[in-house]
N, C-alpha and C positions, 0 to 999 in steps of 0.2 A: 504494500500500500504506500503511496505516493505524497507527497506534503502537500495538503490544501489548507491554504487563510478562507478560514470562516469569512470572512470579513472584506473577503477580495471586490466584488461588489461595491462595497463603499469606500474602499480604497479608489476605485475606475471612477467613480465617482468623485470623490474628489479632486481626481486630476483632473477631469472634465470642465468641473467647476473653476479650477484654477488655469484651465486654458481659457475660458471663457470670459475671467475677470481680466487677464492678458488679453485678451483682442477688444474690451472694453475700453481698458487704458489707451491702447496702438490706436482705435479709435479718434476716442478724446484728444490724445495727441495732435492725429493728423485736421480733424478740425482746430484743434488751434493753433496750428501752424497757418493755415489758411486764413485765418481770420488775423494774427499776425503780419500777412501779407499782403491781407488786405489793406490793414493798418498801416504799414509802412504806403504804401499805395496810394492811399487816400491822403497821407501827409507829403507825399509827394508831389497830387496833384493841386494840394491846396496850395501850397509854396510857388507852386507853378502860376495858379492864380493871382494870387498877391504880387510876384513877380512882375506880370504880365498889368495887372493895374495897376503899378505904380510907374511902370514906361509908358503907357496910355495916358495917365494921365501930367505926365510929363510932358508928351505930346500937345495935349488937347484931346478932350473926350466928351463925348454929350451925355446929358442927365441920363439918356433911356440906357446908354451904354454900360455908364456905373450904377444904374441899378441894377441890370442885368448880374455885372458881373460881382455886385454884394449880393443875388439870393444865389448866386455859385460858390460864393464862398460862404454864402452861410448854412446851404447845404451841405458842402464838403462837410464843414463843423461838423454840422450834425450828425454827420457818417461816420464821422470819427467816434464822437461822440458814441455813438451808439453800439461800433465796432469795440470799443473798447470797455461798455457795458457787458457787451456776449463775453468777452475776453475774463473778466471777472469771474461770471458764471461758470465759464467751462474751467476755470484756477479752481475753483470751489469743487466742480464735478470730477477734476482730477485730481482731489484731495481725495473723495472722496471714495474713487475707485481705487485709486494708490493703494491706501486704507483697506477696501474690500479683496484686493492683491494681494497683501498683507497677510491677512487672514485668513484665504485660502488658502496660502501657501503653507502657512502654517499649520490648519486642518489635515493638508496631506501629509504634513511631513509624522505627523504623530501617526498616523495611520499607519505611514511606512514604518519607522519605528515598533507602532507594535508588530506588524509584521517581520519585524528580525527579529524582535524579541518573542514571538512565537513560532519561528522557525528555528532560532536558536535551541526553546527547549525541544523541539521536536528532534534537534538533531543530537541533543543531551538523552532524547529519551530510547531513540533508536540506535545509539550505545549503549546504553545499560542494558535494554533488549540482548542486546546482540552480544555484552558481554556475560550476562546473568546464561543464556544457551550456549556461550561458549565455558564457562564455568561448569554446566550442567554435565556440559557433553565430555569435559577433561574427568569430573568425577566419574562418569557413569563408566570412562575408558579406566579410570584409577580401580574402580570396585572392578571392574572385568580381569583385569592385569593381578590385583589383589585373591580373587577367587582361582585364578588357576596357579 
């Protein structure tokens, strides 16, 4: 008979789970790397804005023009603005799967664990086995050797 963890099941189990809080995390990353790029993006294009109005109006620029180009910059703001709202949120929701990362990892590792520590004795006990029948069998050869 063969060594089985009782337990094996929720060993697969936990690593499941502990791949699964991993590609959460790889997730949350790759969105906020994005949103990061957008960020930089949106600071980019607003720089470019302001830029761009103050050599206009350097020039000479009509009214309809600068307002134009303040609800462009006041949108950009706001893009940012807002971009950097999500950017919070996702810091939070990648605390927070970190955290739940964490703690998977740690659910499996006790698993594993006990499963050395229950193959260990299994392999403690299928020596004693195996030495208590080879004990048996020296005696049983000692009394044969001893009767003749």
């Amino acid at each position: 008979m063969g060594y089985r963890f009782r337990l094996e099941t929720v060993l697969n189990l936990k690593r499941r789970l502990q791949e699964a809080a991993q590609m959460e995390l790889s997730r949350i990353d790759t969105m906020k790397r994005s949103r990061e790029e957008e960020l930089a993006a949106e600071r980019q294009r607003l720089n470019t804005l302001r830029d761009k109005q103050r050599t206009q109006l350097c020039h000479g620029m009509s009214a309809e023009e600068f307002l134009l180009m303040q609800d462009a910059i006041f949108i950009t703001e706001k893009r940012i603005q807002i971009t950097k709202e999500e950017l919070s949120k996702l810091d939070i929701e990648r605390r927070k799967a970190r955290h739940n990362l964490v703690n998977r990892h740690r659910e499996k590792r006790l698993m594993e664990k006990l499963r050395e520590k229950d193959l260990a004795k299994y392999k403690e006990s299928e020596q004693k086995q195996q030495q208590l029948e080879a004990d048996e069998f020296t005696s049983i050869k000692f009394s044969r050797n001893k009767e003749e």
